[in-house]
C-alpha positions in Angstrom: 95.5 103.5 107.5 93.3 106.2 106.6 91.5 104.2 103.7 91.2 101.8 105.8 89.4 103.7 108.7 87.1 104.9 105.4 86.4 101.4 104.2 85.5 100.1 108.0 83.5 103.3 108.1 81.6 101.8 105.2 80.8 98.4 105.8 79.2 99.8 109.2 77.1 102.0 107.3 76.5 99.2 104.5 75.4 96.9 107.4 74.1 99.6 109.6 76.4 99.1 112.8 77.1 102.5 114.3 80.1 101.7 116.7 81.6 100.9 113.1 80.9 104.0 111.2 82.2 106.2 114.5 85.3 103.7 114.8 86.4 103.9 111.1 85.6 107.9 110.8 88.2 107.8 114.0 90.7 105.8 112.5 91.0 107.8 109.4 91.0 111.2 110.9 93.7 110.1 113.5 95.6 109.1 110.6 94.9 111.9 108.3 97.2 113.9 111.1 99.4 111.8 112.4 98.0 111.1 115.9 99.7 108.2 116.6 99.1 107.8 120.3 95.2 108.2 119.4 95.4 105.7 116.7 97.3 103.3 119.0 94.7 103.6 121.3 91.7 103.1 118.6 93.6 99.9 117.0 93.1 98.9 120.7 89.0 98.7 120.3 89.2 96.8 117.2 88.9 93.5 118.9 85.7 94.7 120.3 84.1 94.2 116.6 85.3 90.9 116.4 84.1 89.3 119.3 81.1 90.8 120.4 79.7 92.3 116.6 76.2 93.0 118.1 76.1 96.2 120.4 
C-alpha cells in the first residue's frame, strides 16, 4: 500500500493534480504505520478521482 500511495503521489505531480499528490502522500504514510482506520477512511476518497478527475 505504501508504494502505491507513492506512485499515486506521482502521477499527480506528473500531471499536476494536487488532490492527487496530498491523497497518495496520505496513503503511504497511513500505511507506513499501520493506521488502518485512517487508510480505511482515505481508500474511501479514491472514487472521487475517478469520477470527477478535474477539481
Amino acid at each position: 500500500m505504501e508504494s502505491f500511495g507513492d506512485q499515486m503521489s506521482a502521477y499527480g505531480e506528473q500531471y499536476g493534480f494536487a488532490p492527487l499528490v496530498h491523497w497518495g502522500k496520505t496513503v503511504s504514510g497511513h500505511s507506513k504505520h499501520f493506521e488502518l482506520e485512517e487508510l480505511m477512511m482515505a481508500f474511501n476518497q479514491f472514487p472521487k478521482f475517478i469520477d470527477h478527475p478535474n477539481p
